[in-house]
C-alpha positions as CSV (number, residue, x, y, z in Angstrom):
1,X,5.4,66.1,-14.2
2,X,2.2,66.5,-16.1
3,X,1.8,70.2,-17.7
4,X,-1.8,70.5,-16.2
5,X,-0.3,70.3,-13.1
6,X,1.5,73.4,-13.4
7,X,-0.3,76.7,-11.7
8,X,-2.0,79.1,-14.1
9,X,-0.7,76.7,-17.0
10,X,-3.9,75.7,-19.3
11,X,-2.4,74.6,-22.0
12,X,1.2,75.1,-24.0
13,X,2.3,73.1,-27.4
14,X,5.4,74.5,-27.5
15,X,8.2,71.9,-27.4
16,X,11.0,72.4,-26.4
17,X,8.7,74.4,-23.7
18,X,8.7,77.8,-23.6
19,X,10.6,79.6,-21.0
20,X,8.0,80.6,-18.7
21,X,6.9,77.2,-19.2
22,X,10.3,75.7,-18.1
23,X,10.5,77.9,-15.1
24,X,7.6,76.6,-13.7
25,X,8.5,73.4,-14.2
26,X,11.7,73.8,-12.7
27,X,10.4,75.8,-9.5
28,X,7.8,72.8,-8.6
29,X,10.8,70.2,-9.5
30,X,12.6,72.3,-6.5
31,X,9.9,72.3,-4.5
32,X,9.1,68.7,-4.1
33,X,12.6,68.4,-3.4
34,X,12.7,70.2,-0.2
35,X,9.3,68.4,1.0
36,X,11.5,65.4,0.0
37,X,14.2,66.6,2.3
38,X,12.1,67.5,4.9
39,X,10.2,64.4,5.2
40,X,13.6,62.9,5.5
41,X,14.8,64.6,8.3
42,X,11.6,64.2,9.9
43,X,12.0,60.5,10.5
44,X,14.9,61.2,13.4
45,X,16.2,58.7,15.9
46,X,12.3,58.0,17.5
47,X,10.9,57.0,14.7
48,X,13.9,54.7,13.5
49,X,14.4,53.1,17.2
50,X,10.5,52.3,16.4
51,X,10.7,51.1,13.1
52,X,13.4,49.1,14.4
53,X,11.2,47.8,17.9
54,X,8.2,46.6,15.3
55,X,10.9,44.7,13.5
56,X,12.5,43.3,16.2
57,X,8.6,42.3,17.7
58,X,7.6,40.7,14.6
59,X,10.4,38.4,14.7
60,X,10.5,37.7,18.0
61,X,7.0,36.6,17.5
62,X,8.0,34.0,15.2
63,X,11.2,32.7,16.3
64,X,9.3,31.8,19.9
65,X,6.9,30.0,18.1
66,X,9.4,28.4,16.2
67,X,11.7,27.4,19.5
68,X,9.0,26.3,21.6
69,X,6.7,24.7,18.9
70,X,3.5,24.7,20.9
71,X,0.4,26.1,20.5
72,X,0.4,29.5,21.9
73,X,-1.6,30.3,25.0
74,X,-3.4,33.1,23.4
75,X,-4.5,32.9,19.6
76,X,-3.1,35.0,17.1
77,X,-4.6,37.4,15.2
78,X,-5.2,37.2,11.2
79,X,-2.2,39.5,10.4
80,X,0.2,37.5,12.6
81,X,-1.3,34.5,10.6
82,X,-0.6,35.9,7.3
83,X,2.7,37.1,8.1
84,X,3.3,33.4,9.8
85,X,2.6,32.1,6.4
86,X,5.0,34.4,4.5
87,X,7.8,34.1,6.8
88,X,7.6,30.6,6.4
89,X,7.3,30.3,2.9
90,X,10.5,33.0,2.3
91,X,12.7,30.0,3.5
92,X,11.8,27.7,0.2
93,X,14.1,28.1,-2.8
94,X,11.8,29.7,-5.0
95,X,10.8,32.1,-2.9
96,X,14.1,33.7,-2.0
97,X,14.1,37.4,-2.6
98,X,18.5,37.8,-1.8
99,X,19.0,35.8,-5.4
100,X,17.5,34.5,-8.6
101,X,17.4,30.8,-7.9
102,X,17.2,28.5,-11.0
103,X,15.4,25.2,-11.4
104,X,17.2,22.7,-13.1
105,X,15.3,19.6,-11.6
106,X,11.9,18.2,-12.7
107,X,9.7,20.1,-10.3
108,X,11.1,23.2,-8.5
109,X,7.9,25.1,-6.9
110,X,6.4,26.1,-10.3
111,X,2.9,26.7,-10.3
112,X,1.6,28.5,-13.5
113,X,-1.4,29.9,-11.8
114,X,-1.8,32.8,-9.9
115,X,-4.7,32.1,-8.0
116,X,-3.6,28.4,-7.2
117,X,-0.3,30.3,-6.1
118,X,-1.5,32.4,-4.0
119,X,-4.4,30.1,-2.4
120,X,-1.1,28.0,-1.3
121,X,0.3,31.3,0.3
122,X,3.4,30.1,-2.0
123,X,3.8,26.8,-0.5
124,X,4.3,24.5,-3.4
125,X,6.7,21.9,-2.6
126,X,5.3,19.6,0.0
127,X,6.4,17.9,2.6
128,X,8.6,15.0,3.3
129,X,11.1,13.2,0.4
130,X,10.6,10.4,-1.6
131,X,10.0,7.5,1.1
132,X,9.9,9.2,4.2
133,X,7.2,11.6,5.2
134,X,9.5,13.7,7.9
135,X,12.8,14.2,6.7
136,X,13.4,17.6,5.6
137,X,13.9,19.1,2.1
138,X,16.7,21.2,1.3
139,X,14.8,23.3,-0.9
140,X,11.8,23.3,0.8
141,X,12.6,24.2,4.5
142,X,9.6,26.5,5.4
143,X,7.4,23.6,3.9
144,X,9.4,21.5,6.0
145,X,9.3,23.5,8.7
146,X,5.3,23.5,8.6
147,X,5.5,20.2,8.3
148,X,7.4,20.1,11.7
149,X,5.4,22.5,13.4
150,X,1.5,20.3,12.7
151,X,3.4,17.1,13.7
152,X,4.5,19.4,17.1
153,X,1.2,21.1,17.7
154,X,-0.4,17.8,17.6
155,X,1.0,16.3,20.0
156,X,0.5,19.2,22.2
157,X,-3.1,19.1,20.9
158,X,-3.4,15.7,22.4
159,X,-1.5,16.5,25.5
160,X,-4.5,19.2,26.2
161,X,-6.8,17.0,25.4
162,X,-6.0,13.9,28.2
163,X,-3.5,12.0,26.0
164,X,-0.2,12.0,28.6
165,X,1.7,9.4,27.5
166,X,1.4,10.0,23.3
167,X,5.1,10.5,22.4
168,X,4.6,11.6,18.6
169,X,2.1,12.5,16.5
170,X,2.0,12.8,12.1
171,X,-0.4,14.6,10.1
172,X,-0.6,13.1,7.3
173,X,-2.6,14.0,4.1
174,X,-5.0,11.5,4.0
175,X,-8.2,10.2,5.0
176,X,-8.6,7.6,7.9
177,X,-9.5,5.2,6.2
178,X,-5.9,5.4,3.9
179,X,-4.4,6.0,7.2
180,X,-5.0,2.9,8.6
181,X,-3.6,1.2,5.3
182,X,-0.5,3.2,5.8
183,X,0.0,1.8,9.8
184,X,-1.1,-2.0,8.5
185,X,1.4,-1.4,5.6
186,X,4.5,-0.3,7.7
187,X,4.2,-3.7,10.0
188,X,4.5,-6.2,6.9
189,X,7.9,-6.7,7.0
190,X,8.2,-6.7,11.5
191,X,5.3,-9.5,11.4
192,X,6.3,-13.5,9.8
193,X,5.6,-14.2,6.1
194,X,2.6,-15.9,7.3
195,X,1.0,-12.2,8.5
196,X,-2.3,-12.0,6.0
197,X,-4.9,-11.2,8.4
198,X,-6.1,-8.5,10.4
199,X,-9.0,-9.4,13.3
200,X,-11.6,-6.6,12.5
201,X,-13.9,-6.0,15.1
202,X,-17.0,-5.4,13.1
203,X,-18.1,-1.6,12.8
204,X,-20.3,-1.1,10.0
205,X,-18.3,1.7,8.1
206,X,-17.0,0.4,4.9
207,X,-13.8,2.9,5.1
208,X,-12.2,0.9,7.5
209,X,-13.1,-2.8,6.2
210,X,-11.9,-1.4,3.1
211,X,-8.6,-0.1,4.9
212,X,-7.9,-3.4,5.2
213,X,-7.8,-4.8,1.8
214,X,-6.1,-1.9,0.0
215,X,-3.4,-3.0,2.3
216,X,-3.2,-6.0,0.9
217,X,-4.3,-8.1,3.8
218,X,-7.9,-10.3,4.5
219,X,-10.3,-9.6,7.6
220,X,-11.3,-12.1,10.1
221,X,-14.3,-10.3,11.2
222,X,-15.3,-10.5,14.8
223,X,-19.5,-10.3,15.5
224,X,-20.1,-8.0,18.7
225,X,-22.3,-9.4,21.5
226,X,-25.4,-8.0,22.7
227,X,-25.5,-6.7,26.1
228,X,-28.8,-5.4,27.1
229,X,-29.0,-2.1,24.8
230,X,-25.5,-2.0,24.0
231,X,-23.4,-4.3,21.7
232,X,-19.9,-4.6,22.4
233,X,-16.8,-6.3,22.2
234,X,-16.4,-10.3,22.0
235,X,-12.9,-10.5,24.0
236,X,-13.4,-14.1,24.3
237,X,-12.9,-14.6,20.6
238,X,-10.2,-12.4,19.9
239,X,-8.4,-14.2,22.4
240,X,-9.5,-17.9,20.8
241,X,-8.7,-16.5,17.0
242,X,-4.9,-14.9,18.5
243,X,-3.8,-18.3,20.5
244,X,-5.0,-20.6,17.3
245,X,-3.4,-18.3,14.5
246,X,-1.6,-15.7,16.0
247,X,1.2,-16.3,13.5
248,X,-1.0,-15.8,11.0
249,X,-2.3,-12.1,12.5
250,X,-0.7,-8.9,11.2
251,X,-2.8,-6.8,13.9
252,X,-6.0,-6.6,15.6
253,X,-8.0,-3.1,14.3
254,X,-10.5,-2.0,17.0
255,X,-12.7,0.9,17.1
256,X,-13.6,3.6,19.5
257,X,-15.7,5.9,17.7
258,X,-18.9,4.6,16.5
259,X,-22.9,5.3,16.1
260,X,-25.2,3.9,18.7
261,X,-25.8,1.0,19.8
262,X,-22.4,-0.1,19.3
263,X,-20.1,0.9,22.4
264,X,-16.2,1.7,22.1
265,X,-14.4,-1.2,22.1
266,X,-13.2,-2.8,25.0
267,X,-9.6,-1.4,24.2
268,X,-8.1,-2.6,27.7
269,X,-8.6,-6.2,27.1
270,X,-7.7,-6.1,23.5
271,X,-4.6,-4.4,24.4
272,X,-3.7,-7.0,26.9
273,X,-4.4,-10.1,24.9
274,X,-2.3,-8.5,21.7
275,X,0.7,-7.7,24.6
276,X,0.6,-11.5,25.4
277,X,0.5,-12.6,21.7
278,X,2.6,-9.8,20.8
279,X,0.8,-8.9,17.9
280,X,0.1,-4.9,17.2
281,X,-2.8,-3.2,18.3
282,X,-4.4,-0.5,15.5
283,X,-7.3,2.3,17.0
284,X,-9.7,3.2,14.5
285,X,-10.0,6.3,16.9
286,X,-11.5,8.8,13.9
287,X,-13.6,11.2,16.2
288,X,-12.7,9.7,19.6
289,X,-10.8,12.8,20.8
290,X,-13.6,14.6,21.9
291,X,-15.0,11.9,24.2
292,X,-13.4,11.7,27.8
293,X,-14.1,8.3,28.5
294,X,-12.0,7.0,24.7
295,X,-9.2,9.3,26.5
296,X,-9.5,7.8,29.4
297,X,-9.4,4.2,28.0
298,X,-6.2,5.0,25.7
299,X,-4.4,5.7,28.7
300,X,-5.5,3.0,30.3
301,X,-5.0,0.5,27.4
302,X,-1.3,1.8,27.5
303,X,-0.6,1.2,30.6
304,X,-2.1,-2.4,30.9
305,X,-0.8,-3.6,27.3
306,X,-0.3,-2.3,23.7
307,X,-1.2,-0.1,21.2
308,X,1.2,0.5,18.2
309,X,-0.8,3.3,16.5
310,X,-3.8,5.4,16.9
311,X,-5.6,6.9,13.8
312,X,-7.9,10.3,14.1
313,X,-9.7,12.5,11.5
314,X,-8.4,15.9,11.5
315,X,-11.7,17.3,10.6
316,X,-13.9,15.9,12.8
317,X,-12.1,16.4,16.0
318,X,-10.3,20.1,14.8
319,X,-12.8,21.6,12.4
320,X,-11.0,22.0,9.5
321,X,-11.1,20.7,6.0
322,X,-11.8,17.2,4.9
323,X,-8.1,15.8,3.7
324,X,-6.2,14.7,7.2
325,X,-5.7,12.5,9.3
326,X,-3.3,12.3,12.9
327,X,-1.7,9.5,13.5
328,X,-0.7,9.2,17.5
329,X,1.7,6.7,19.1
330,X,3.1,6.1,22.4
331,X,6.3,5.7,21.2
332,X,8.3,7.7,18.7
333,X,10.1,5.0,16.7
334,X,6.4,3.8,15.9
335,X,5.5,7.1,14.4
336,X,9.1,7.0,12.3
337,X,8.2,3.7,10.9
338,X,4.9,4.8,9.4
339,X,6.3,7.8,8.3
340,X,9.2,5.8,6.3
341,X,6.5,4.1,4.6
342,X,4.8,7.0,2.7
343,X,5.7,6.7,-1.2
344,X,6.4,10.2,-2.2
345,X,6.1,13.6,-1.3
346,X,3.1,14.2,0.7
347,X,0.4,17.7,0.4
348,X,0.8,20.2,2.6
349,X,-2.4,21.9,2.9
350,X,-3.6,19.2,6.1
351,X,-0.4,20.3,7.6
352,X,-1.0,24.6,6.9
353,X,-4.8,24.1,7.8
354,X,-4.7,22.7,11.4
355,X,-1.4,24.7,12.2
356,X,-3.6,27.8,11.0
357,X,-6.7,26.7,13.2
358,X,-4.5,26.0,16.5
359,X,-2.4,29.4,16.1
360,X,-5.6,31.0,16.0
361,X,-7.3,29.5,18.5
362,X,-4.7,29.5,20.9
363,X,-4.9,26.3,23.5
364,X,-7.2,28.3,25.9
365,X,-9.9,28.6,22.7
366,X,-8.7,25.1,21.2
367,X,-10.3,23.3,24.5
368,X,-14.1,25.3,24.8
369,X,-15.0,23.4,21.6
370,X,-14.7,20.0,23.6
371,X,-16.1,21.1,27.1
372,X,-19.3,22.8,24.6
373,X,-19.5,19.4,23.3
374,X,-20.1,17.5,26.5
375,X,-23.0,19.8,27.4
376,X,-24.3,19.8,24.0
377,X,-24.1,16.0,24.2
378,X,-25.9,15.5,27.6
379,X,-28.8,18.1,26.2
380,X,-29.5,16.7,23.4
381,X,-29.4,13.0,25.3
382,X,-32.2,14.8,27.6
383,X,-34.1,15.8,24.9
384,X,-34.1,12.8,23.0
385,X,-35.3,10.8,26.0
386,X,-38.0,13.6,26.4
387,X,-39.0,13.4,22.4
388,X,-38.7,9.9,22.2
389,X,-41.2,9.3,25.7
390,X,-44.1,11.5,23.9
391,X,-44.2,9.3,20.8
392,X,-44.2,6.0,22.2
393,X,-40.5,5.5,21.3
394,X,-37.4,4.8,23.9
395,X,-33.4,5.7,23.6
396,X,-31.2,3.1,23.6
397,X,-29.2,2.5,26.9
398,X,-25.6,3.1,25.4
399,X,-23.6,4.5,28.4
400,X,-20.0,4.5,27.2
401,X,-21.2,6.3,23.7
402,X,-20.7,9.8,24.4
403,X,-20.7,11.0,21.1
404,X,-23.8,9.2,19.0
405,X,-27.1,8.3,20.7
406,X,-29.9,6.0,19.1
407,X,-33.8,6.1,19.1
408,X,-36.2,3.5,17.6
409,X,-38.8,3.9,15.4
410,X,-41.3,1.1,15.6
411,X,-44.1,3.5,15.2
412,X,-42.9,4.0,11.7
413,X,-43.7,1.1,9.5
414,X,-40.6,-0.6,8.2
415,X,-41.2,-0.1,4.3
416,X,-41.3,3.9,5.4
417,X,-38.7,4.2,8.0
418,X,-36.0,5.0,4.7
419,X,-38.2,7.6,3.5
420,X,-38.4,9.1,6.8
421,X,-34.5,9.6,7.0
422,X,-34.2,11.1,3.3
423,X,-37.3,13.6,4.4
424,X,-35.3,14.7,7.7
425,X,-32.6,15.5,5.1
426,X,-34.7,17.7,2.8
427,X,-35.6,19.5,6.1
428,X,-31.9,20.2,6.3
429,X,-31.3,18.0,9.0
430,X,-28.0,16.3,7.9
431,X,-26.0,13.8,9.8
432,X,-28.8,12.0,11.1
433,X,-29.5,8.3,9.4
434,X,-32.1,5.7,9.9
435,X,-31.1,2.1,10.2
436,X,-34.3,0.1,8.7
437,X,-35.2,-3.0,10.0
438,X,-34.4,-5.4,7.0
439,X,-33.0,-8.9,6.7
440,X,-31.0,-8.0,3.5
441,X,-27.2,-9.0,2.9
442,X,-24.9,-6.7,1.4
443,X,-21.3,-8.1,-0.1
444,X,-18.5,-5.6,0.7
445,X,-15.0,-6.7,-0.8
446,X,-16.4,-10.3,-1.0
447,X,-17.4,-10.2,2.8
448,X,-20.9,-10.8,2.8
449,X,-22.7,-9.0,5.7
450,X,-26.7,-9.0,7.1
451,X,-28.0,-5.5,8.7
452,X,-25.0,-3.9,7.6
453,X,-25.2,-0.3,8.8
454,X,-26.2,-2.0,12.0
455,X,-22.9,-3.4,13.4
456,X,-24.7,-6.9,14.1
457,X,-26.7,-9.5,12.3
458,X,-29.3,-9.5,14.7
459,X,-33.0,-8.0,13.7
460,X,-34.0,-5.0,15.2
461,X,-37.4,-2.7,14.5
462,X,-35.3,0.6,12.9
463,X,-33.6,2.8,15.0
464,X,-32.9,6.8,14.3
465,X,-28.9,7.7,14.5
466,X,-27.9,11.1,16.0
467,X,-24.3,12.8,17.0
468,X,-23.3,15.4,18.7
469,X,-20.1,16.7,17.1
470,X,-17.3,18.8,18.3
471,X,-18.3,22.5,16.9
472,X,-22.1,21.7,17.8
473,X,-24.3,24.7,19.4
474,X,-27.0,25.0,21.6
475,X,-29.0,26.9,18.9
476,X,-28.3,23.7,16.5
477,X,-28.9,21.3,19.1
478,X,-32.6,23.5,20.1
479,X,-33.4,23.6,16.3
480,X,-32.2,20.2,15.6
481,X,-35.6,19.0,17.8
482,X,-37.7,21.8,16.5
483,X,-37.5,20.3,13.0
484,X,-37.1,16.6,14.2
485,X,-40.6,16.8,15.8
486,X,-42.0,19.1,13.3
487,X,-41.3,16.5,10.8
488,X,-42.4,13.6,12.8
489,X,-45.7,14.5,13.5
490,X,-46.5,15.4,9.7
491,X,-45.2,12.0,8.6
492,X,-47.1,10.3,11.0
493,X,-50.3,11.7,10.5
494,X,-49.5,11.4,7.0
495,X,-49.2,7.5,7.1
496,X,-52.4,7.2,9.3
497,X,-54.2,9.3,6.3
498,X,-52.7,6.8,3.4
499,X,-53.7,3.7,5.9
500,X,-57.6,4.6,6.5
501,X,-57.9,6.1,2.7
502,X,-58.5,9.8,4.1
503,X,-58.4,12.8,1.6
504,X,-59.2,15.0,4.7
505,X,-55.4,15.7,5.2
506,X,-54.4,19.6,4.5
507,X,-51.5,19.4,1.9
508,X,-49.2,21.4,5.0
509,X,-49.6,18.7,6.6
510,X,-48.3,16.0,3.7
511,X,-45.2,15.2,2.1
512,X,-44.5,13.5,-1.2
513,X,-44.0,10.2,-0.6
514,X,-42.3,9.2,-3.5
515,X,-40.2,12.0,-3.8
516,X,-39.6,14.4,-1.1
């Protein structure tokens, strides 16, 4: 006890302390004692059988979640989700406070950075072993036990969402595109020898082609056909290509998810013909979640043929970090076999982040995002059809797109209709892309494409892409057209200046052509 502390005591040098000194000390020594004391008895049988009630609550809160493994009705608060996240991580090895464990292997949990440490709420380990992506670590359980949980709320995730008959679901730390390398790569050794091709229904998005040939296969890519406004699947050579080579076909890869013109897929059909061939079905389904009709066609193509696995972003359809994807079959010894395939331990922050975002939404709060979406979607479909009447433009006609619509922009020369799309992103508009009209070829892998970004070889006068995304507001969707026409108009009276030689133009009204 500090001398200063002492009442009427200023200063005293003396050591040993004098005796007047001593006595005081000894007199406030006593004192705190009996406040000590009294405190003590204070706390009777009340406040124990209370103490012992928020105990008891706190884990009663985590072992339900941990016996029913579903996404709770109600979301949880950001307390519960913090201690969530240290209850689970007290189960690994290194974090055990009843003993002093010692690593003797060559990489036990150690992570020589604070920050890092604690950004990982102490989760260092990972999940899955060496070759199979679910099995548990002994060392590891609450990472395991994450692990378990994402992989459960998934599946009840997709259950919300329409998805009946899905029997597993893995989160896996990767991006679609890998994802689909993964699937392809587990189903080498169940297809012949002769297996080195994959029918790719063209979908101008390199991730996927590229999917392909980082799993060692070669596409046979598959033109769409034009049907009035729409471009959509060519059953008729899918079915050709599978009853001349089918031998020869590791899987057919369609897509559901796609920017306008291009419709979903005709998944039904596709999943019939690969039933009769019995060759595997793979669904590019990256942001399909949040479109009724894709729902609606999975359960279908289930029911009238095959589909072996089904690969989704985790951030585009569940808002959280780029970094995951979900992997959905309709059968559980599908999902075991891609999991066997994963070479190594795996990242858990995929896993922590969309078991984080579910717990706190709760699965009343998890589906408003995706009814929001379908009104957003329908608004801005009004608008566009409004914008795009008063500038001489039309929408395309793409019915079963219910997430990406299309405009076109022949009243923007083709030489500026680029420039156009890089000013809408300098506006802050980003998302949105222009497809020019241009007859150039691109080579991809060696696969040499014209239009690419167009899903088609055919010619077309330049068409505006816009989505509307699960997360999307009405505020976003109102100020999305503000700026669009805003824009628009300035460019266009821009060009008209440049073509009749005008300086009259105010510089509001101009952009920098070569660099804005």
């Amino acid at each position: 006890m500090a001398l200063a502390c002492l009442p009427g005591h200023t200063e005293c040098a003396c050591l040993p302390l004098c005796v007047d000194c001593q006595t005081r000390v000894d007199e406030c020594i006593s004192a705190q004692s009996c406040l000590d004391e009294k405190m003590k008895s204070n706390f009777g049988k009340k406040e124990n059988e209370y103490s012992r009630i928020v105990s008891k609550s706190s884990n009663k809160l985590l072992n339900s979640l941990w016996e029913t493994k579903k996404i709770p009705e109600d979301g949880w608060n950001e307390h519960q989700l913090e201690l969530f996240l240290t209850w689970l991580s007290s189960h690994d090895t290194n974090n055990r406070v009843d003993m002093n464990p010692i690593g003797a292997g060559e990489r036990e949990g150690r992570v020589i950075s604070p920050l890092v440490r604690r950004l990982h709420s102490n989760l260092t380990h990972g999940i899955g072993r060496s070759g199979n992506l679910t099995e548990i670590q002994p060392k590891a359980l609450g990472s395991s036990m994450l692990a378990c949980l994402a992989n459960e709320f998934a599946l009840h995730a997709v259950h919300l969402l329409g998805l009946q008959k899905i029997r597993a679901c893995l989160i896996v730390p990767l991006c679609t595109g890998m994802s689909l390398s993964l699937c392809m790569t587990s189903w080498r050794r169940k297809r012949p020898p002769t297996a080195k091709y994959v029918i790719w229904l063209r979908i101008d998005q390199k991730s996927s082609l590229k999917s392909i040939f980082h799993a060692g296969f070669e596409p046979i890519i598959v033109e769409p056909l034009r049907d009035r406004d729409a471009l959509v699947t060519n059953v008729e050579s899918v079915n050709r290509i599978l009853e001349q080579r089918a031998d020869e076909i590791l899987c057919v890869m369609s897509t559901t998810s796609c920017f306008a013109p291009r419709n979903p897929d005709n998944i039904e059909a596709i999943s019939a013909i690969c039933a009769t061939h019995k060759v595997p079905h793979l669904v590019n389904n990256a942001y399909g979640l949040q479109s009724e009709e894709i729902i609606r066609r999975l359960e279908a193509s289930n029911e009238c043929g095959r589909i072996d696995a089904i690969v989704q972003s985790l951030d585009k359809n569940f808002q959280v970090p780029v970094g995951g994807a979900l992997i959905a079959t309709f059968k559980q010894s599908q999902a075991q076999q891609i999991a066997q395939c994963y070479p190594g331990r795996a990242s858990s922050i995929p896993s922590r982040d969309l078991v984080l975002t579910l717990l706190q939404q709760g699965h009343r709060a998890f589906l408003e995002p995706f009814q929001t979406q379908k009104q957003m979607f329908l608004k801005m479909r009004r608008k566009l059809i409004s914008f795009a009447e008063n500038i001489g433009e039309c929408v395309y006609d793409v019915q079963e797109n219910e997430i990406s619509l299309a405009m076109t922009l022949s009243t923007i020369p083709p030489a500026k209709q680029t420039l156009f799309g890089s000013i809408l992103f300098n506006r802050g508009i980003t998302g949105a892309r222009v497809v020019a009209s241009n007859t150039g070829k691109i080579t991809i892998e060696g696969c040499e494409f014209t239009n690419f970004g167009s899903h088609s070889e055919e010619q077309h006068g330049g068409y505006l892409n816009i989505a509307c995304g699960v997360g999307m507001s009405e505020n976003e969707v109102e100020e999305l057209f503000c700026r669009l026409s805003s824009t628009y108009a300035k460019f266009i009276r821009q060009i008209a200046a440049e073509k009749s030689g005008s300086n009259r133009i105010s510089r509001a009204d101009t952009f920098d052509m070569e660099n804005d």
